[in-house]
C-alpha positions in Angstrom: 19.6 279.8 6.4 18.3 278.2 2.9 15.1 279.3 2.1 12.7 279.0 -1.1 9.8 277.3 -2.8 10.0 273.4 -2.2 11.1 271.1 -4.8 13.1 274.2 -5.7 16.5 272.7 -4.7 16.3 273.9 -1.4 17.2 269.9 0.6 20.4 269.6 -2.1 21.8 272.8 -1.3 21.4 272.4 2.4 23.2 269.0 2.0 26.1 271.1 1.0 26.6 272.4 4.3 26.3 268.6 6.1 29.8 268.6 6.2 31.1 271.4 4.9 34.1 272.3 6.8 32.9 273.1 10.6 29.3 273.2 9.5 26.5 271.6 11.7 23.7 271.0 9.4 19.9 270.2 10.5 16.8 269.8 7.5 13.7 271.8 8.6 14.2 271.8 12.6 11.4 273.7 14.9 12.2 277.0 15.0 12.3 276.8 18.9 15.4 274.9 18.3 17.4 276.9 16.1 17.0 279.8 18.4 18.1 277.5 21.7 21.3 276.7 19.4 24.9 276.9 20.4 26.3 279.3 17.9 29.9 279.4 18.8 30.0 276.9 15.9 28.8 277.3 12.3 25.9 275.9 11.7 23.2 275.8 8.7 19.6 275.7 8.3 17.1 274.3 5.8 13.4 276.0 5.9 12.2 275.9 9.5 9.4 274.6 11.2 7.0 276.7 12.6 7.0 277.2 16.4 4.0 278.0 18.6 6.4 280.1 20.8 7.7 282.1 17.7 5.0 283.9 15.5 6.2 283.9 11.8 7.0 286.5 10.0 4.0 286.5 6.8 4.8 284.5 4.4 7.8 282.6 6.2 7.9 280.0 8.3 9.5 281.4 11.3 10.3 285.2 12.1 12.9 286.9 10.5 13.6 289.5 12.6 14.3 287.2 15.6 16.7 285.0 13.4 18.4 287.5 12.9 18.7 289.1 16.2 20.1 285.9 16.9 22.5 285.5 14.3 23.1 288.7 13.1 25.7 287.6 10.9 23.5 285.1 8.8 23.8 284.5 5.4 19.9 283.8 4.2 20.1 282.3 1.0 16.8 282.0 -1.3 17.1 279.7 -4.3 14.7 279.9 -7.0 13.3 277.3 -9.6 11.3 277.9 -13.0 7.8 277.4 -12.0 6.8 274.9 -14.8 9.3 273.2 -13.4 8.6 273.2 -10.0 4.8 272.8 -10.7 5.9 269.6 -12.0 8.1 268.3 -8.8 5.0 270.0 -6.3 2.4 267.5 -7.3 3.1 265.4 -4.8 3.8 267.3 -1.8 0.8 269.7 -2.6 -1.2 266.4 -3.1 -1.2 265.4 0.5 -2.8 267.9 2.4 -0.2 270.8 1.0 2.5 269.3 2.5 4.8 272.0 1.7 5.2 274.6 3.8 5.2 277.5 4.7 1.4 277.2 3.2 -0.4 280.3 1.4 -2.9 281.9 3.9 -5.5 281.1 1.7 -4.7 277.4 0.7 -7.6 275.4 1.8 -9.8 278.1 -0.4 -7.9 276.4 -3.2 -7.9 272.8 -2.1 -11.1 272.6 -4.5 -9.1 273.8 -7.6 -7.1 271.6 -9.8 -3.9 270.0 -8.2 -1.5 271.9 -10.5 -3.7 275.5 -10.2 -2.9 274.5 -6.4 0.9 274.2 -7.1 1.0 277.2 -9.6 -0.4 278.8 -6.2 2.3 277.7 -4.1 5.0 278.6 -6.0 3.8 281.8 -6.6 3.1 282.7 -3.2 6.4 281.5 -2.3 8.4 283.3 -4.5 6.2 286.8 -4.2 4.9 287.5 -0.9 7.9 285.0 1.1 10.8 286.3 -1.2 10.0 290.0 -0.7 10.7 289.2 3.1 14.3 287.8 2.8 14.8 289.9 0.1 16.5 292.9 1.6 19.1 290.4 3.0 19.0 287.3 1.1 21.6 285.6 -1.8 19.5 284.8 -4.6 20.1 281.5 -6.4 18.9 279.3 -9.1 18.1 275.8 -9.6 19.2 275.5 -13.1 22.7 277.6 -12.6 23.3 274.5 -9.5 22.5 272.0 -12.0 24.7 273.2 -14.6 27.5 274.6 -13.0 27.7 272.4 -9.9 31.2 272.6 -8.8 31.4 276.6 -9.6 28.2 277.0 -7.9 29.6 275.3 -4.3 32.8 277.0 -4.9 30.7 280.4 -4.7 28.3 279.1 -1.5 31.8 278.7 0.0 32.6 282.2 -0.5 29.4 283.8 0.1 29.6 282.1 3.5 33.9 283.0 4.3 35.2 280.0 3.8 37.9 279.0 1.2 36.4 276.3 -1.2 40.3 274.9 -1.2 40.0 273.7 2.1 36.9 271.8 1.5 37.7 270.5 -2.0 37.2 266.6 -1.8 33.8 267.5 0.1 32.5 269.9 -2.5 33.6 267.2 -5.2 31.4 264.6 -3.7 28.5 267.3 -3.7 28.9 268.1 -7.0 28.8 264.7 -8.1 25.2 264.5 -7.2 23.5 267.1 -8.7 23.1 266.0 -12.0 20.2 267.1 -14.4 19.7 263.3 -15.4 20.3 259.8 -13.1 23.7 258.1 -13.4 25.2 255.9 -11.0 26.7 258.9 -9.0 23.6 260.3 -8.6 22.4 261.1 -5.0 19.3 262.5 -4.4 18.9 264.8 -1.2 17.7 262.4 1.4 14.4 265.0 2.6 13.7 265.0 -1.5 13.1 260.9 -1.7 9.4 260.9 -0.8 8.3 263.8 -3.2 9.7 262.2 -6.4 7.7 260.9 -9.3 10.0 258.5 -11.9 8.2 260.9 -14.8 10.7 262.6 -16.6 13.8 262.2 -17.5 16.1 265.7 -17.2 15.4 268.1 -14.0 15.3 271.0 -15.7 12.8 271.4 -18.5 11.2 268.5 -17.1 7.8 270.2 -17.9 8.1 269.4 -21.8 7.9 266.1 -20.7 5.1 266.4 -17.6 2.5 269.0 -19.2 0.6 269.4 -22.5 0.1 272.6 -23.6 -3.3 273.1 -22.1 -1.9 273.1 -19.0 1.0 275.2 -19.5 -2.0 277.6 -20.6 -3.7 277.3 -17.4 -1.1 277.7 -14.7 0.9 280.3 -16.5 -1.2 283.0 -15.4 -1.3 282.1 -12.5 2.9 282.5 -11.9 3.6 284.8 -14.8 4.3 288.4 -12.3 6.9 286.5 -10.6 8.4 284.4 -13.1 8.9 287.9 -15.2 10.6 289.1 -11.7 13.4 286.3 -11.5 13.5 286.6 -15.3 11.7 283.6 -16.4 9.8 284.2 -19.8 6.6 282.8 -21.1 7.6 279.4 -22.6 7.4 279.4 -26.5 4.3 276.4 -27.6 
């Protein structure tokens, strides 16, 4: 199960699994679905949807304990991003209707506030009050080690997972290829990612420098700074 803030590199890491060995992989399917699911084969999960049928647990989309009654042998991993960062990539998402999900409880108190205070929101909530859920169980990953280290970072999901990243080389090559911190012509952006992109910067990570003035690093720090200190992410120098 891949979990974590959108825009956060959750739809690329999911793509690893779309073809990864005996892996069947589905982006964001009800939850009804997952838990009607034939699981005498691997298969992988990107951020369900919420189902009527299945109350969430708070601050997820779906609930936790039934998951894993049901697949008691999951690996949950949670992958986090800096929030500058993400603030940056949630614009547009958060900018129609929230279209992130799961949603804060509170969201349409904020709908009134400015669009990144909104996103600042998000992420925070996401990576607070959702991450303390999975927590307990969950392999915590970050955006900016993917980017960097591509290849040793598959070659770990691999092993997190039991499989052995030999026997899956030429796949985990092609992935790798793709997840790049600027464009090139091997570049392949996940396909759920397509619609949320804005051609405004020119690296992934750090692409705040290029998307916010100081003022608004100001204004939406406070508004992440608990949580960023949590996963280690400092106040950015002016």
């Amino acid at each position: 199960m891949v979990l974590g803030c959108g825009r956060s590199g959750t739809s690329i890491l999911g793509e690893l699994f779309d073809g990864l060995g005996p892996y069947e992989y589905r982006s964001e399917p009800p939850f009804h679905e997952i838990m009607a699911a034939d699981f005498s084969r691997p298969r992988a999960f990107k951020v369900p949807r919420e189902s009527e049928a299945w109350p969430a647990t708070p601050g997820l989309s779906f609930p936790l304990d039934a998951f894993l009654a049901r697949a008691p042998d999951a690996k949950v991993f949670w992958i986090v991003r800096h929030p500058l960062d993400a603030i940056c990539s949630l614009r547009v998402g958060i900018a129609k209707d929230w279209g992130h999900h799961p949603r804060p409880p509170d969201w349409r108190d904020w709908l009134t506030r400015p669009l990144l205070a909104r996103c600042a929101h998000h992420w925070s909530y996401l990576n607070t009050q959702s991450f303390a859920q999975v927590e307990p169980v969950a392999h915590l990953l970050r955006f900016e080690r993917m980017i960097a280290e591509p290849m040793t970072f598959a070659r770990e999901v691999c092993k997190a997972v039991g499989l052995d990243p030999a026997t899956a080389a030429a796949h985990l090559r092609r992935w790798a290829a793709r997840v790049q911190d600027t464009n090139s012509a091997a570049f392949v952006e996940a396909q759920t990612s397509r619609g949320y992109s804005r051609p405004d910067h020119a690296t992934r990570v750090a692409r705040w420098r290029e998307n916010l003035s100081a003022d608004e690093v100001a204004a939406v720090w406070p508004l992440v700074e608990a949580a960023a200190a949590r996963f280690g992410y400092p106040r950015p120098a002016a």
